[in-house]
CHARMM-style PDB file with segment names, atoms N, HN, CA, C and O in Angstrom:
ATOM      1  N   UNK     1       0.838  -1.180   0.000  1.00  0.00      PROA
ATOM      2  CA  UNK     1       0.000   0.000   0.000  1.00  0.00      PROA
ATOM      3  C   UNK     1       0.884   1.245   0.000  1.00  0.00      PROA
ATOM      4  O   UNK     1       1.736   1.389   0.877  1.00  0.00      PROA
ATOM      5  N   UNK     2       0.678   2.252  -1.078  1.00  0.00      PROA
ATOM      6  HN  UNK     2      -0.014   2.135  -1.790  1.00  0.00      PROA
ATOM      7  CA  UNK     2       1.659   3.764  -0.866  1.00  0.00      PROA
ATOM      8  C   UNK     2       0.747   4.413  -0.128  1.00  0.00      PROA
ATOM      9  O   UNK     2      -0.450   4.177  -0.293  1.00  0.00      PROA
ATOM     10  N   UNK     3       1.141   5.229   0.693  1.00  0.00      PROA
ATOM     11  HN  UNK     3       2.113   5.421   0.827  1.00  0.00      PROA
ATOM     12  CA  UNK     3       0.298   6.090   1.439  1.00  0.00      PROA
ATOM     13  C   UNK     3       0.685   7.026   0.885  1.00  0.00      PROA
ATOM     14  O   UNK     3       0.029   8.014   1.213  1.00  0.00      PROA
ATOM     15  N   UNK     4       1.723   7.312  -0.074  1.00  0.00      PROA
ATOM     16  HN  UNK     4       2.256   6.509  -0.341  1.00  0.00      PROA
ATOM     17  CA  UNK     4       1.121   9.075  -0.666  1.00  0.00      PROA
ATOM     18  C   UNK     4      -0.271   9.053  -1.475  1.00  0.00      PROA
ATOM     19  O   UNK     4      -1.136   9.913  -1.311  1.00  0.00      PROA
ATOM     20  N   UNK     5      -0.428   7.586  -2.688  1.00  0.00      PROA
ATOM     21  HN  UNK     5       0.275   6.887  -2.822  1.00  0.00      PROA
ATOM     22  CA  UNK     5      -1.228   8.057  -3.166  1.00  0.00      PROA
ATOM     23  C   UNK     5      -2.607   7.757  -2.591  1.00  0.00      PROA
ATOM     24  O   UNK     5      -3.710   7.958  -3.101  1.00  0.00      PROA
ATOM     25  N   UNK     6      -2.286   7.224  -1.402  1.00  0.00      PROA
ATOM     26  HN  UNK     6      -1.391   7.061  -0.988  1.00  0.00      PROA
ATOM     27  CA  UNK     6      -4.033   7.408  -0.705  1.00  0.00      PROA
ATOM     28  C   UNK     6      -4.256   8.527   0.306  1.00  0.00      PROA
ATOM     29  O   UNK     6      -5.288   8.664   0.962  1.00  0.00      PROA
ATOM     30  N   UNK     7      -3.176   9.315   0.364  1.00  0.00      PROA
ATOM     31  HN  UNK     7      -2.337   9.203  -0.169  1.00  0.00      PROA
ATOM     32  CA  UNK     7      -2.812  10.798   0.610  1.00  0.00      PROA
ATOM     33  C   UNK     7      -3.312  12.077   0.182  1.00  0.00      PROA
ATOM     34  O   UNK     7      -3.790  13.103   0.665  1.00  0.00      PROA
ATOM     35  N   UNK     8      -2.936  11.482  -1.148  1.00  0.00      PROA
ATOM     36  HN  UNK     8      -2.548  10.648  -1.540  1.00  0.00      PROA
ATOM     37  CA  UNK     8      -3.465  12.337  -3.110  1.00  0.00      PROA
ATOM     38  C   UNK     8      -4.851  12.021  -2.758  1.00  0.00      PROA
ATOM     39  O   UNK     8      -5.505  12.977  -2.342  1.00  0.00      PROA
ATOM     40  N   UNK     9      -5.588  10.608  -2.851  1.00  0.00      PROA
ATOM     41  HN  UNK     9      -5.057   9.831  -3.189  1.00  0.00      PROA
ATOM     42  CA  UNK     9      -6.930  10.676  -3.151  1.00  0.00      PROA
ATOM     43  C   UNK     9      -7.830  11.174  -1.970  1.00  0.00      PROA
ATOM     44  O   UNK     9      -8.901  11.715  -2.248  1.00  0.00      PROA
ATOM     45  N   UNK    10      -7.498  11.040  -0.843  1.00  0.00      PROA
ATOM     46  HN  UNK    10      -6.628  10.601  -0.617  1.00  0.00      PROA
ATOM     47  CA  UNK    10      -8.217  11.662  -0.040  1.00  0.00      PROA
ATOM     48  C   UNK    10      -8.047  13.148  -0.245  1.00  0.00      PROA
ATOM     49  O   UNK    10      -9.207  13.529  -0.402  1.00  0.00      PROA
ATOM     50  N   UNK    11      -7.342  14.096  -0.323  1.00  0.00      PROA
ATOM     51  HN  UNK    11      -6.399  13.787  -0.195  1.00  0.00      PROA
ATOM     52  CA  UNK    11      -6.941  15.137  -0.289  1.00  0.00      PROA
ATOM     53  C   UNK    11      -7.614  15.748  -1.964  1.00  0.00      PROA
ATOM     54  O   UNK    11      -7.469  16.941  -2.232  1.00  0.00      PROA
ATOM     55  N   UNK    12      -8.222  14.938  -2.831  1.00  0.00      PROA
ATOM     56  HN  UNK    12      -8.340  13.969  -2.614  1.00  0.00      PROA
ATOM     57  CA  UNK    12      -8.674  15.442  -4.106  1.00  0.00      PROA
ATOM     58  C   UNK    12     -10.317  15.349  -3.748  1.00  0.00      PROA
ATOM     59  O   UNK    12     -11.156  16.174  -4.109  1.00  0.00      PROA
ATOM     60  N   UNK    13     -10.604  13.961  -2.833  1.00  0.00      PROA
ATOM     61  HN  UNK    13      -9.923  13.291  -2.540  1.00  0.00      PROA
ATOM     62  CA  UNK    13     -11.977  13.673  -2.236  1.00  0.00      PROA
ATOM     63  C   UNK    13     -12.318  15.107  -1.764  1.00  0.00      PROA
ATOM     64  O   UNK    13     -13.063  15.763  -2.492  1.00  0.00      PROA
ATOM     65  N   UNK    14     -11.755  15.777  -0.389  1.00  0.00      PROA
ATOM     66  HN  UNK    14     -11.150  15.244   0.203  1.00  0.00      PROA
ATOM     67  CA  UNK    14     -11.843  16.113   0.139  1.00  0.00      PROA
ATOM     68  C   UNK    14     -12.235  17.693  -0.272  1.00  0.00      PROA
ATOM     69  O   UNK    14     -13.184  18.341   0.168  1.00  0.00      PROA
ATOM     70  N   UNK    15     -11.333  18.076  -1.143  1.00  0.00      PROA
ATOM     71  HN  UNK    15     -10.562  17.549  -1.501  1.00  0.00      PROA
ATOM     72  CA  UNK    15     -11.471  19.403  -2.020  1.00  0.00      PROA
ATOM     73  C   UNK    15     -13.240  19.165  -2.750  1.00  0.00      PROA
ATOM     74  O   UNK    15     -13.925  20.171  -2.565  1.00  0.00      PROA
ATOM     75  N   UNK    16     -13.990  18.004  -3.512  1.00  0.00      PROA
ATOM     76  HN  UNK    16     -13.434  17.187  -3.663  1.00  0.00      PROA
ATOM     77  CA  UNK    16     -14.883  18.122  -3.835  1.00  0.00      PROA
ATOM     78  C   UNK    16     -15.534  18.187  -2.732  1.00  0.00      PROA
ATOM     79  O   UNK    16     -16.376  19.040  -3.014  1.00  0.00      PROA
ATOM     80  N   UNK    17     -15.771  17.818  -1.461  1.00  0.00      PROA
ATOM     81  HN  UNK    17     -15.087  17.125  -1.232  1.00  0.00      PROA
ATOM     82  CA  UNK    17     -16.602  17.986  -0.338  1.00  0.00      PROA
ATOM     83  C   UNK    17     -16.572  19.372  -0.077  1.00  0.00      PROA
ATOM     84  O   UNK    17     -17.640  19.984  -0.070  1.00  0.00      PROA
ATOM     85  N   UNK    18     -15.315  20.064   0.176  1.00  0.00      PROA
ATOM     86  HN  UNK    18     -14.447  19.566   0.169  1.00  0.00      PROA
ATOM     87  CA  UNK    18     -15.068  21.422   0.706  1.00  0.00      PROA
ATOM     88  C   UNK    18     -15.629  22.091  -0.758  1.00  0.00      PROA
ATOM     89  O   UNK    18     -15.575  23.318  -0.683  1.00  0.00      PROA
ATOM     90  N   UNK    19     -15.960  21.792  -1.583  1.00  0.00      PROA
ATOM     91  HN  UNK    19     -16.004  20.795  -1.644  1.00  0.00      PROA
ATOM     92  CA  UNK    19     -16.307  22.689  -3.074  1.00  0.00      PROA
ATOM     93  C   UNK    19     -17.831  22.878  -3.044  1.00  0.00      PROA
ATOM     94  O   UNK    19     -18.317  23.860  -3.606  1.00  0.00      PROA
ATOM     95  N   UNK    20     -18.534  22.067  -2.472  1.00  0.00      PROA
ATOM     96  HN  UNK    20     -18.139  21.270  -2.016  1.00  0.00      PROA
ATOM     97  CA  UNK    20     -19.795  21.583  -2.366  1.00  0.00      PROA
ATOM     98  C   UNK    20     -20.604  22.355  -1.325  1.00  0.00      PROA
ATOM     99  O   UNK    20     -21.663  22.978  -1.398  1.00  0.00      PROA
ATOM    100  N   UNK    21     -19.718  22.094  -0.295  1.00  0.00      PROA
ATOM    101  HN  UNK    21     -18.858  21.587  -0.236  1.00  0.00      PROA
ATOM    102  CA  UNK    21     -20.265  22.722   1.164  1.00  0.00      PROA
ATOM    103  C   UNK    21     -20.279  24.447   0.574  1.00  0.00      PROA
ATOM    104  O   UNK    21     -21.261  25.150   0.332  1.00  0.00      PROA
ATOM    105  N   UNK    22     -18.890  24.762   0.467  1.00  0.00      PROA
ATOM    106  HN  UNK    22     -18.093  24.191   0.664  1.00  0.00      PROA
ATOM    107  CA  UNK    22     -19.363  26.120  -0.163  1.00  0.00      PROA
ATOM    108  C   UNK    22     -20.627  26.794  -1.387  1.00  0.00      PROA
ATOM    109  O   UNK    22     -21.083  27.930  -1.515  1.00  0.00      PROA
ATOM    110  N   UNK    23     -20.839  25.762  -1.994  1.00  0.00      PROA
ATOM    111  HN  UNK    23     -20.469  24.839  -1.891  1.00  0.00      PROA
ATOM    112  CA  UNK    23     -21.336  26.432  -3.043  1.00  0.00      PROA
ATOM    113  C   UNK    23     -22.725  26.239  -1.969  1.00  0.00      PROA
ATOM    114  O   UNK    23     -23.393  27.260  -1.808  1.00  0.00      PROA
ATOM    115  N   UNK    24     -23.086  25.232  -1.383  1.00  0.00      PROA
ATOM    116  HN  UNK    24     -22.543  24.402  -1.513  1.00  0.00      PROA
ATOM    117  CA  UNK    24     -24.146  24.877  -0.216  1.00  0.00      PROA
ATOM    118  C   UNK    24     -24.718  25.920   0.795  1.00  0.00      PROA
ATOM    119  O   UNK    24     -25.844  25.861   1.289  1.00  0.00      PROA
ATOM    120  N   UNK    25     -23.750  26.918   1.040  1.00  0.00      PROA
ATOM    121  HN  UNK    25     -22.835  26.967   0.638  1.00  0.00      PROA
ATOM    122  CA  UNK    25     -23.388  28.101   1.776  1.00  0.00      PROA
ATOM    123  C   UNK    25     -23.699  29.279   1.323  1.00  0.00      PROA
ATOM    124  O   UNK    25     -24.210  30.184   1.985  1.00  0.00      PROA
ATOM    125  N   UNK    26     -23.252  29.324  -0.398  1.00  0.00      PROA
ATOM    126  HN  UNK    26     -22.837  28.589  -0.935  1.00  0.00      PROA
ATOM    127  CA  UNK    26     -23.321  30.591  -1.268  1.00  0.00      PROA
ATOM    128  C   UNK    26     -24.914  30.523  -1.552  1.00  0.00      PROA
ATOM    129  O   UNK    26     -25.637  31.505  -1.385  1.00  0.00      PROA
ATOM    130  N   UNK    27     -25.385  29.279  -1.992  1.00  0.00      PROA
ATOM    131  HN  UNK    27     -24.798  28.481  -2.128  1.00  0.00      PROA
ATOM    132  CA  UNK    27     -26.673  29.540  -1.801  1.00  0.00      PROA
ATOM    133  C   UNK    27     -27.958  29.625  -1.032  1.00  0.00      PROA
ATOM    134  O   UNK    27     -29.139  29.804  -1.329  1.00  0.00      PROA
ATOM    135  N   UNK    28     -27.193  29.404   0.204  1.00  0.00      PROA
ATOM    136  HN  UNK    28     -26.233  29.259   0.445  1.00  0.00      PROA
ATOM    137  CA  UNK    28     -28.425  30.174   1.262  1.00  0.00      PROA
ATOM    138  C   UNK    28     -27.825  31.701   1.336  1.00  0.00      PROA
ATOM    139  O   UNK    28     -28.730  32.398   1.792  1.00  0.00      PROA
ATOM    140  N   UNK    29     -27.192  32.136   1.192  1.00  0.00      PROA
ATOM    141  HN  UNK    29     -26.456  31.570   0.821  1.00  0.00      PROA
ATOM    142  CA  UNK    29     -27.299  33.575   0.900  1.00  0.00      PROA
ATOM    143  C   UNK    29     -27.642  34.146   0.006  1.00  0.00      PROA
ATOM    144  O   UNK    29     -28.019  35.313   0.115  1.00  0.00      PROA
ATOM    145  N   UNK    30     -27.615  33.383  -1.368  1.00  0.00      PROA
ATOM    146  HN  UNK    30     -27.308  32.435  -1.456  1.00  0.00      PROA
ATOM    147  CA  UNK    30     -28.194  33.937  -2.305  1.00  0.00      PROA
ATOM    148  C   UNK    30     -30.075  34.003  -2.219  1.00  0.00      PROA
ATOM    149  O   UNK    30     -30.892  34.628  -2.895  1.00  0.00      PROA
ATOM    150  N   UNK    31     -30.223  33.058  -1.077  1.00  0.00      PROA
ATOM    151  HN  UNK    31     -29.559  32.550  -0.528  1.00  0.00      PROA
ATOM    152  CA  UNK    31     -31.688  33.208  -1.413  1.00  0.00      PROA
ATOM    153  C   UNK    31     -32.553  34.120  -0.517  1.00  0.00      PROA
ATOM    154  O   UNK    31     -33.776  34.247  -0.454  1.00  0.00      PROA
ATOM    155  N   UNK    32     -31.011  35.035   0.518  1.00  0.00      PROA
ATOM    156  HN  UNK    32     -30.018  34.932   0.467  1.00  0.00      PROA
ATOM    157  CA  UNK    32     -31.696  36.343   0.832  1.00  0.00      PROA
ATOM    158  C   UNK    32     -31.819  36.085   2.969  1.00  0.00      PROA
ATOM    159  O   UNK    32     -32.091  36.951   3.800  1.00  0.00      PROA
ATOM    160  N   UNK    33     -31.453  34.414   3.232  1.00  0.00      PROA
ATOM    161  HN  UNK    33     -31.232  33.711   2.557  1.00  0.00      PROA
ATOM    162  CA  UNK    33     -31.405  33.975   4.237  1.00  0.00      PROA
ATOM    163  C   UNK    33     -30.042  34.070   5.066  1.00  0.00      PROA
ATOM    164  O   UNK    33     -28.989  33.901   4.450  1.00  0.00      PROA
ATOM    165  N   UNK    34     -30.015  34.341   6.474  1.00  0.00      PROA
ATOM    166  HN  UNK    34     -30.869  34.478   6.974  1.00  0.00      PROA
ATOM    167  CA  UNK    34     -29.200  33.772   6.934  1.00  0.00      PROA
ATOM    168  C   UNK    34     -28.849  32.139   7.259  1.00  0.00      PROA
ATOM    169  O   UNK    34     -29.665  31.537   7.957  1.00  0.00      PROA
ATOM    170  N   UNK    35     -27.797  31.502   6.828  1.00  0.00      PROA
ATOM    171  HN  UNK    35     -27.133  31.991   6.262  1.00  0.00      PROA
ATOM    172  CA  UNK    35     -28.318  30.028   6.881  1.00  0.00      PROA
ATOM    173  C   UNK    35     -27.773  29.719   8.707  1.00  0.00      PROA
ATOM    174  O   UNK    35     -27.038  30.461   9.359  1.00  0.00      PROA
ATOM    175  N   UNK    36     -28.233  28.777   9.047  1.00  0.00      PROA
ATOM    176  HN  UNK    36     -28.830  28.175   8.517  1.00  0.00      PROA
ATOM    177  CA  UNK    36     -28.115  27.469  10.299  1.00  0.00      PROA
ATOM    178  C   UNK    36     -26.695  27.641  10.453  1.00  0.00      PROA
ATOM    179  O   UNK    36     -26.183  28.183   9.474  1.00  0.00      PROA
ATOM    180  N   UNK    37     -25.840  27.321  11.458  1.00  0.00      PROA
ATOM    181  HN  UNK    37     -26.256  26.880  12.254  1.00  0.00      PROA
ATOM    182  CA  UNK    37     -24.356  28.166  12.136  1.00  0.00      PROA
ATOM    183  C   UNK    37     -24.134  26.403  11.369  1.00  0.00      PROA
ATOM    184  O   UNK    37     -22.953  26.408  11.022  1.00  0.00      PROA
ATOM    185  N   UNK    38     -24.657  25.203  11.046  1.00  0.00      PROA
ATOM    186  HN  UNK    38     -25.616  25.200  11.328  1.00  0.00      PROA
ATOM    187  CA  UNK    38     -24.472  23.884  10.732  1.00  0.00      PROA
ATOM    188  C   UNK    38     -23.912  24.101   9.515  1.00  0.00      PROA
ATOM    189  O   UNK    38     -22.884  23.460   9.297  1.00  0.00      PROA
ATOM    190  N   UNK    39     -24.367  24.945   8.522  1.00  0.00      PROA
ATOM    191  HN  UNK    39     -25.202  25.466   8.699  1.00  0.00      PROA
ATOM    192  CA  UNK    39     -24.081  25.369   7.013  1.00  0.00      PROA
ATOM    193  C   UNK    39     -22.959  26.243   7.013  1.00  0.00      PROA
ATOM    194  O   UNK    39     -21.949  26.086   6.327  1.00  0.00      PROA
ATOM    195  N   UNK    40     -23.230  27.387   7.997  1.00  0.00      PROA
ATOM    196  HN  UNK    40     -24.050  27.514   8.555  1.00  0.00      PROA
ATOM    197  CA  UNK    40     -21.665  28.279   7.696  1.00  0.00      PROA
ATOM    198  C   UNK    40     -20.265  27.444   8.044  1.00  0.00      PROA
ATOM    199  O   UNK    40     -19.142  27.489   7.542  1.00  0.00      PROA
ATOM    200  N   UNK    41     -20.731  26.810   8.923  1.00  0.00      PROA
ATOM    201  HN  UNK    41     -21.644  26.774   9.330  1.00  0.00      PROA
ATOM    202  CA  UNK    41     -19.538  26.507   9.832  1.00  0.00      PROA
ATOM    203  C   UNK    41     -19.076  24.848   9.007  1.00  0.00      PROA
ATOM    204  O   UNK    41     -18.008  24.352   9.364  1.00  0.00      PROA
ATOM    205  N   UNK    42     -19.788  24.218   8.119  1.00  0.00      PROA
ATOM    206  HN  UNK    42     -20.656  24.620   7.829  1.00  0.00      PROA
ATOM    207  CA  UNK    42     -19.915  22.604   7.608  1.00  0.00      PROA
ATOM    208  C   UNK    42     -18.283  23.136   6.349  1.00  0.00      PROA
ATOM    209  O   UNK    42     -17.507  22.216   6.089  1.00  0.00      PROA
ATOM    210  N   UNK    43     -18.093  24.019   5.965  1.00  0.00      PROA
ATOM    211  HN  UNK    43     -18.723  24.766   6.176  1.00  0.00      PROA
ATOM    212  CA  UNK    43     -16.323  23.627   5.148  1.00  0.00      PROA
ATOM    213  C   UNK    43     -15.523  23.876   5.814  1.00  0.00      PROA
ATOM    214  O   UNK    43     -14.425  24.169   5.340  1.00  0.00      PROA
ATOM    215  N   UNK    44     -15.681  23.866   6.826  1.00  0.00      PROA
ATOM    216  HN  UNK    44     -16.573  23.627   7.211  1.00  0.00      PROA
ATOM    217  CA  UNK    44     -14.051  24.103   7.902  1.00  0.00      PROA
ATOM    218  C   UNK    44     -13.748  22.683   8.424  1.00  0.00      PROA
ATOM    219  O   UNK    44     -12.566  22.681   8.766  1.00  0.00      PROA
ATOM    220  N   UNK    45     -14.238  21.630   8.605  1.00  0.00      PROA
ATOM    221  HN  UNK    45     -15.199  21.632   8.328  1.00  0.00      PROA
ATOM    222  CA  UNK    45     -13.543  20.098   8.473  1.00  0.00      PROA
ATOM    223  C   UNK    45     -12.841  19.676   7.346  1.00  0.00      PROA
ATOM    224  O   UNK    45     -11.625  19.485   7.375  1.00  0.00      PROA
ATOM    225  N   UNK    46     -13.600  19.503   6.255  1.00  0.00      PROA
ATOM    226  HN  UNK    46     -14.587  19.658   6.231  1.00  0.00      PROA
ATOM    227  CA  UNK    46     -12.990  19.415   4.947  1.00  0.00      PROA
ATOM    228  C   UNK    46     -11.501  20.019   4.900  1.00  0.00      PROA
ATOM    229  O   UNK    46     -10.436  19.445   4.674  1.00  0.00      PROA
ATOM    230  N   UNK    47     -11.820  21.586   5.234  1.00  0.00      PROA
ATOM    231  HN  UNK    47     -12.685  22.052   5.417  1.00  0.00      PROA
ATOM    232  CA  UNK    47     -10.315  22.067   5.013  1.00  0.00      PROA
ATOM    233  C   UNK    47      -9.636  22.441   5.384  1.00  0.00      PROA
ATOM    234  O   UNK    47      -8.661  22.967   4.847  1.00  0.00      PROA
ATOM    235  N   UNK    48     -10.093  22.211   7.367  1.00  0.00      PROA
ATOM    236  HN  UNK    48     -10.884  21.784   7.804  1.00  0.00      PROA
ATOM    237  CA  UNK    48      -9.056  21.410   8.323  1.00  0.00      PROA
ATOM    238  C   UNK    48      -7.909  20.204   7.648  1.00  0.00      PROA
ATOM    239  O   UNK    48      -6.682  20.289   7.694  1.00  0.00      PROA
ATOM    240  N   UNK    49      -8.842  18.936   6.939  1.00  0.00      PROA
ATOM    241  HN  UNK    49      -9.839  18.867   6.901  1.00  0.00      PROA
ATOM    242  CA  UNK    49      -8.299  17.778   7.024  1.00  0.00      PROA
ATOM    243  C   UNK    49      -7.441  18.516   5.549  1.00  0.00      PROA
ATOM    244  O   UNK    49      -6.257  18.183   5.494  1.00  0.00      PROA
ATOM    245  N   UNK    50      -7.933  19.474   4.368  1.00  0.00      PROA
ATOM    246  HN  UNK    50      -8.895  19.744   4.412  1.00  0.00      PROA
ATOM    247  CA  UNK    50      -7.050  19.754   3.520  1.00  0.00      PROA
ATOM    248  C   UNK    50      -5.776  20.230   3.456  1.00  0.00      PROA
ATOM    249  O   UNK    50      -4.847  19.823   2.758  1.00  0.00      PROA
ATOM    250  N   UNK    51      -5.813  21.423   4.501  1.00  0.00      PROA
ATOM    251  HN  UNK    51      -6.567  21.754   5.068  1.00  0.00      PROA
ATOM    252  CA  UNK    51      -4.667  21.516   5.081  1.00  0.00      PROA
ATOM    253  C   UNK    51      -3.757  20.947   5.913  1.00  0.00      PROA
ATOM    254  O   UNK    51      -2.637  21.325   6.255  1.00  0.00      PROA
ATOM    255  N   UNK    52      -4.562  19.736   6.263  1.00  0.00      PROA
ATOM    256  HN  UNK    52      -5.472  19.429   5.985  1.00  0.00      PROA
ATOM    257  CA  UNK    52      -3.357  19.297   6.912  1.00  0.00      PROA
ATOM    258  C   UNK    52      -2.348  17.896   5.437  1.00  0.00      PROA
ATOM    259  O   UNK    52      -1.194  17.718   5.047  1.00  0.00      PROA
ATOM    260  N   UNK    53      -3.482  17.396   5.208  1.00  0.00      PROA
ATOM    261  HN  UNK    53      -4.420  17.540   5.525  1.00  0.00      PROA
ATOM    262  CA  UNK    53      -2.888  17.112   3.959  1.00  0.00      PROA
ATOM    263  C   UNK    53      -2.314  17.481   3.018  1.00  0.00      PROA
ATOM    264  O   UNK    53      -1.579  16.661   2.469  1.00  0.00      PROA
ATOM    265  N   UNK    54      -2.408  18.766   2.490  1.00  0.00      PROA
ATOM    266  HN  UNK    54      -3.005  19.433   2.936  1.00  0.00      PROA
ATOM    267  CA  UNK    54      -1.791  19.609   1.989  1.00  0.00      PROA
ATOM    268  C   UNK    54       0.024  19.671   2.396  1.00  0.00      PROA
ATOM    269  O   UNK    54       1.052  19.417   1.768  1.00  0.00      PROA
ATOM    270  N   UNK    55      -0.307  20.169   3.834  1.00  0.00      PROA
ATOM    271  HN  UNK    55      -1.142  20.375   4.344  1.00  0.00      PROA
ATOM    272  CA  UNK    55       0.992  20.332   4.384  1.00  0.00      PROA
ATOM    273  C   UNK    55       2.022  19.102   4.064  1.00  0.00      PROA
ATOM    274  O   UNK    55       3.152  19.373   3.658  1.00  0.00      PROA
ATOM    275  N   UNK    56       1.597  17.694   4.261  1.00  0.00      PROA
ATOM    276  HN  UNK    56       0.679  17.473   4.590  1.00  0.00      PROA
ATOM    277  CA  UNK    56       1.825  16.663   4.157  1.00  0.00      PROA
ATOM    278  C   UNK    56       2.062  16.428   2.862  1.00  0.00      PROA
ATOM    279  O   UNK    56       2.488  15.275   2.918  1.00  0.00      PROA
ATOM    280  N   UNK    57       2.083  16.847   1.314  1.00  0.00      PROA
ATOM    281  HN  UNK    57       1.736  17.784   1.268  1.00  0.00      PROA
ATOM    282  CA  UNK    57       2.466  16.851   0.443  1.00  0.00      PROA
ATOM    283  C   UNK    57       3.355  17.552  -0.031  1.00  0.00      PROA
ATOM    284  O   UNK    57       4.099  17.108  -0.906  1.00  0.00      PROA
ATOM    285  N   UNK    58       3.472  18.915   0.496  1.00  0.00      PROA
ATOM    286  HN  UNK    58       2.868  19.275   1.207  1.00  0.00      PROA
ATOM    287  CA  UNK    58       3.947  19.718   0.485  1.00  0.00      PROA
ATOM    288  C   UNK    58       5.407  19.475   1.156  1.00  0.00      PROA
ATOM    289  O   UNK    58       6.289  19.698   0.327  1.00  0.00      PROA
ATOM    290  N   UNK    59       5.733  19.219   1.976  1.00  0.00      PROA
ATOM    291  HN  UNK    59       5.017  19.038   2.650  1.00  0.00      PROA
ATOM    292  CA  UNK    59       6.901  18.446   2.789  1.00  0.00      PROA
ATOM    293  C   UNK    59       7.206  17.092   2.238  1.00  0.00      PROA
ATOM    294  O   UNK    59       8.045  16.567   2.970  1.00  0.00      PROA
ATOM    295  N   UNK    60       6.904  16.393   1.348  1.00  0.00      PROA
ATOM    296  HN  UNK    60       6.223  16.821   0.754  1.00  0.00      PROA
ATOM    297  CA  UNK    60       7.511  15.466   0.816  1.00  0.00      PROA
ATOM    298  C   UNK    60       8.641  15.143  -0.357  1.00  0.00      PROA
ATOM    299  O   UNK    60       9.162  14.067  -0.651  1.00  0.00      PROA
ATOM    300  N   UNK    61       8.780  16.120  -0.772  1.00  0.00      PROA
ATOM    301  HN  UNK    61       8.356  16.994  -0.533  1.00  0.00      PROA
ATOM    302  CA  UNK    61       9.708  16.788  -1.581  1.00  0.00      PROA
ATOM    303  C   UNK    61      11.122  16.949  -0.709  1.00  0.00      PROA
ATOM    304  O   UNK    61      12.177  16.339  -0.885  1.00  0.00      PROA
ATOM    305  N   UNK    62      10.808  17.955   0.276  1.00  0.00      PROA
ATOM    306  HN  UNK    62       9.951  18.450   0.419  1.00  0.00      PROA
ATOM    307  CA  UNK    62      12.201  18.451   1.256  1.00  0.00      PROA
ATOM    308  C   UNK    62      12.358  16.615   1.721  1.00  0.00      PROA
ATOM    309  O   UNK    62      13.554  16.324   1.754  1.00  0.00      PROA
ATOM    310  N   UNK    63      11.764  15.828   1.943  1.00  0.00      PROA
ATOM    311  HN  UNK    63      10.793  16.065   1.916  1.00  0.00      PROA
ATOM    312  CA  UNK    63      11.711  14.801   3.244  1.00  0.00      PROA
ATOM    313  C   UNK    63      12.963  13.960   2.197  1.00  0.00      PROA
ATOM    314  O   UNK    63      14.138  13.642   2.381  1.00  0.00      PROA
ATOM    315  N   UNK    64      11.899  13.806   0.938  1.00  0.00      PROA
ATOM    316  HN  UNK    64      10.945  14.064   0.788  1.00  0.00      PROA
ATOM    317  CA  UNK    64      12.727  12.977   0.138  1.00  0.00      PROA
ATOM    318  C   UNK    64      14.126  13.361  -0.514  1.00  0.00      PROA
ATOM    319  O   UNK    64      14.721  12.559  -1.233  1.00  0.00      PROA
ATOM    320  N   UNK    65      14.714  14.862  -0.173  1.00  0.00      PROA
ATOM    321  HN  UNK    65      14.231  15.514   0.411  1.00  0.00      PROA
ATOM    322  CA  UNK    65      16.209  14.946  -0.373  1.00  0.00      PROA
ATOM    323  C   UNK    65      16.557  15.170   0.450  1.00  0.00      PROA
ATOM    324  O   UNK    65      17.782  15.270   0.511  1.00  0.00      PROA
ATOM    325  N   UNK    66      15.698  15.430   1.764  1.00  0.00      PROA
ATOM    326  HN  UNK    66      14.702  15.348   1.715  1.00  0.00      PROA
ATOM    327  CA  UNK    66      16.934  15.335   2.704  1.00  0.00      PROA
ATOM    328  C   UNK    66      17.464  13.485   2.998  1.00  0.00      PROA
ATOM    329  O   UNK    66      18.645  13.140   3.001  1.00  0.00      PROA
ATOM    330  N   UNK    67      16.717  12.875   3.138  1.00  0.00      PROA
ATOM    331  HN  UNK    67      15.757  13.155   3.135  1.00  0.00      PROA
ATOM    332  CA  UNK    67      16.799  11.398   2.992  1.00  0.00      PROA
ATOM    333  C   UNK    67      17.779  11.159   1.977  1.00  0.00      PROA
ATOM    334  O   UNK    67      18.738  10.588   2.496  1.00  0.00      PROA
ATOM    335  N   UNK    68      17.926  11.324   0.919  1.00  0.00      PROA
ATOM    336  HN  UNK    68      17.147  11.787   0.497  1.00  0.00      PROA
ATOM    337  CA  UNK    68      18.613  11.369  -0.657  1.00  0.00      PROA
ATOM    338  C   UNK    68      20.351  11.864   0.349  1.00  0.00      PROA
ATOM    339  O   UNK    68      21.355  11.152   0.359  1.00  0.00      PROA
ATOM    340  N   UNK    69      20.232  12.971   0.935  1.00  0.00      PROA
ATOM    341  HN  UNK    69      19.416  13.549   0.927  1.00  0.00      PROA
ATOM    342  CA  UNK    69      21.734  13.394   0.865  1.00  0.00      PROA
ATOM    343  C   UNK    69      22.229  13.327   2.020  1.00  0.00      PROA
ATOM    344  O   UNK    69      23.370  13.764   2.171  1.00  0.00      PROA
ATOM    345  N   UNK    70      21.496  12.752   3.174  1.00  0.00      PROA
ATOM    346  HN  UNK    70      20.569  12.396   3.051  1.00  0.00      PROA
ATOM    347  CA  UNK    70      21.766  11.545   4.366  1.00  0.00      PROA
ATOM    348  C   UNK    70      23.030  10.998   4.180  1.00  0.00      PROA
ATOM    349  O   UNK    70      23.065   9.860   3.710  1.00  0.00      PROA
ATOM    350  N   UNK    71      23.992  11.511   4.424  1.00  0.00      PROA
ATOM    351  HN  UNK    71      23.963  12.435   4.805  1.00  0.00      PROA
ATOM    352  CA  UNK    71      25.244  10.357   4.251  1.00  0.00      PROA
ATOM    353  C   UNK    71      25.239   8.879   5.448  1.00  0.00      PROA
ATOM    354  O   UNK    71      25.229   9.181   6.642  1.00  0.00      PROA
ATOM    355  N   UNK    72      25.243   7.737   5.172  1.00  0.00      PROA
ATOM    356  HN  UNK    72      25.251   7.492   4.203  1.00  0.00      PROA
ATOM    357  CA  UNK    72      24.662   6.570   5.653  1.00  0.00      PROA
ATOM    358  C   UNK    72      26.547   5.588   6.461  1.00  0.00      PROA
ATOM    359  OT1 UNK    72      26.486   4.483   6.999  1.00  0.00      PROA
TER     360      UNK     72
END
């Protein structure tokens, strides 16, 4: 099992959830409502877990040369 690329797919999952919730959000305001604190507040898990995944991709690059120039 690679755990980057089940890293990648959660982290691509996750962006359509956080894409959703927002647009979920944009349209109770568009319809003139304040929405439920359940709706404003429902894309900040998503992109809690994005950022942290994010970060986690993002650092795999440095991880893998510093590992690379590790003299052993």
């Amino acid at each position: 099992m690679n755990w980057n690329h089940w890293i990648r797919q959660i982290h691509r999952w996750l962006a359509i959830v956080f894409t959703l919730t927002v647009i979920v959000n944009f349209s109770f305001y568009a319809r003139g409502g304040t929405p439920p604190a359940v709706v404003t507040y429902s894309p900040l898990p998503p992109l809690l877990l994005m950022t942290l995944t994010g970060l986690y991709m993002f650092a795999l690059p440095y991880l893998a040369k510093r590992r690379q120039d590790k003299p052993e």
